[in-house]
N, C-alpha and C positions, 0 to 999 in steps of 0.2 A: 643768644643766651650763652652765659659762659660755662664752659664742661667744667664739674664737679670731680676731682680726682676720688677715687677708695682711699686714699689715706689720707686725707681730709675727713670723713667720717667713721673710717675706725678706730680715732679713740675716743670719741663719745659715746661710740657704742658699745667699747670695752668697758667704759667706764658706767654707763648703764647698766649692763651683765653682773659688774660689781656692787653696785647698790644692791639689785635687784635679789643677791644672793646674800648679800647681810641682812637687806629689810626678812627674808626667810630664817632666816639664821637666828635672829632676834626675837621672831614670834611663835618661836618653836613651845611645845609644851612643855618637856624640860631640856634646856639650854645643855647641862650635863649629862645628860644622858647620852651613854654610844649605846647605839642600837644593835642587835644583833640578828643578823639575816638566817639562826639557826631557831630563833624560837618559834616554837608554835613545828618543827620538826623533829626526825629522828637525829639524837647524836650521832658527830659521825664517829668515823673509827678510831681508834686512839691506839698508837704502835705498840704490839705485843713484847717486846721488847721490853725488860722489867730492868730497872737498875737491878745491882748485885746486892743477894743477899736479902732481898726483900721480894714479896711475890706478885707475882705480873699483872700484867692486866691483861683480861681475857675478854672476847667478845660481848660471855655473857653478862659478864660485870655491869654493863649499861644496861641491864632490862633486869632488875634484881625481884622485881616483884614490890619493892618500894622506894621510896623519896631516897636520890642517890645526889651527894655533891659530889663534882670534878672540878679540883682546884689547880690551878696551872703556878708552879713554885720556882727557885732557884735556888743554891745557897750564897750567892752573891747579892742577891737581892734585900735590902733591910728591911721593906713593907712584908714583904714575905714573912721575916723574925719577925714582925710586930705582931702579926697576923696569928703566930706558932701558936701561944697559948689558948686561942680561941678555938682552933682547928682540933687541938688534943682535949677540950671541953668538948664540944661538940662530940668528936669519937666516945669520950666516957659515958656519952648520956646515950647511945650508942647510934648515933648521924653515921650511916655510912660514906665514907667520904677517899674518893680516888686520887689520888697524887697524878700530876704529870711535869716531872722532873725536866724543863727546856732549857738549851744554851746555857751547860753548865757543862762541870769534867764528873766523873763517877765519883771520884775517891770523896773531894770536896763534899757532895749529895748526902752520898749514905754516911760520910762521917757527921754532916749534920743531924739526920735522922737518930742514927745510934747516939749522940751526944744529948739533943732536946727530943726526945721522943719520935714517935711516929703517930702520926693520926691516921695516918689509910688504913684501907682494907686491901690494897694495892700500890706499887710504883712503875708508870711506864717511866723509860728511860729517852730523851729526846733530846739528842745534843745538837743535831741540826736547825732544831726546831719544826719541823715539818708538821709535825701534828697541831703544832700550836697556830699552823697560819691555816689548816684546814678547820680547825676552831674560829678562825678570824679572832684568836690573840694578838692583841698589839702590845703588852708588856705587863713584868708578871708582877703582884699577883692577881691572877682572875679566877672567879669562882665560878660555876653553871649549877643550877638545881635541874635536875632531870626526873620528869614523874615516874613512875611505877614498870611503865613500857620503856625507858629511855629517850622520851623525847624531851626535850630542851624546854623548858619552861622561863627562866631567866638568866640574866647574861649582868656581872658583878664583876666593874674592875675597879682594882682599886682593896688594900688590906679590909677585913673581918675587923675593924677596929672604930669605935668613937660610934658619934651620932651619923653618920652614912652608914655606917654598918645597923645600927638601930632602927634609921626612919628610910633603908631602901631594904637591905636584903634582909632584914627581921620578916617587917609580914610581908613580904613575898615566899618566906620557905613558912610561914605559918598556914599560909595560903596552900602551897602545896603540900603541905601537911595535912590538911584537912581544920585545921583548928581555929 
């Protein structure tokens, strides 16, 4: 009987592992959705460390006693602008809503803020990004609704704008609304 070498059968069977990971990939319930391994938990911490000029973010910010958004921003980013108007609606109608300013410089940030308004009730400042990969931020902007104790309830990437902002993160913060 003739000996069968291993690389003779590892790319079949590479190539099976890759079927096998698109035929899952394909029959997923939604295709677009990124998942976030924080819902259903405590947010985590988010650097006290406040940009300048604007006021920090404090521990207890994430347990406010109600429905709190954390929006991860830049001013380099243009979804971000798209997203602005929606975020200072939101604050008017009075959404509390926490900034976390990542992989930007200061002056750039708060000049945006001071020029198109400000929606927070806070700005951490986060030029490394650190807090943003302990959020499992993969690029900005992303929203989290957090309930009443601060725990994570949904995970929103992608601008506050259009029919995805309507038909995902609408009734899910209605939902954590109570409404």
């Amino acid at each position: 009987m003739p000996k069968i070498s291993p690389l003779m059968i590892a790319p079949p069977l590479i190539f099976a592992g890759f079927i096998a990971l698109a035929g899952v990939g394909m029959f997923r319930n939604d295709p677009n959705e990124l998942r976030s391994t924080l819902v259903g938990k405590p947010a985590p911490p988010i650097t006290e460390v406040g940009l300048e000029g604007f006021e920090p973010v404090t521990a207890e910010a994430m347990a406010t006693g109600e429905v709190t958004l954390v929006n991860f921003w830049a001013s380099w980013c243009p979804p971000c602008h798209a997203e602005h108007p929606k975020l200072l609606e939101m604050a008017a109608e009075g959404m509390p809503i926490i900034g976390v300013n990542f992989k930007d410089k200061a002056g750039p940030a708060g000049g945006y803020l001071t020029d198109d308004g400000n929606p927070f009730r806070a700005v951490a400042f986060d030029p490394q990004g650190r807090t943003a990969i302990d959020w499992g931020v993969t690029a900005p902007p992303e929203t989290f609704i957090l309930d009443a104790e601060g725990t994570v309830l949904f995970r929103f990437a992608g601008p506050l704008v259009g029919s995805d902002y309507e038909q995902r993160f609408l009734p899910e913060l209605e939902k954590a609304l109570g409404q």
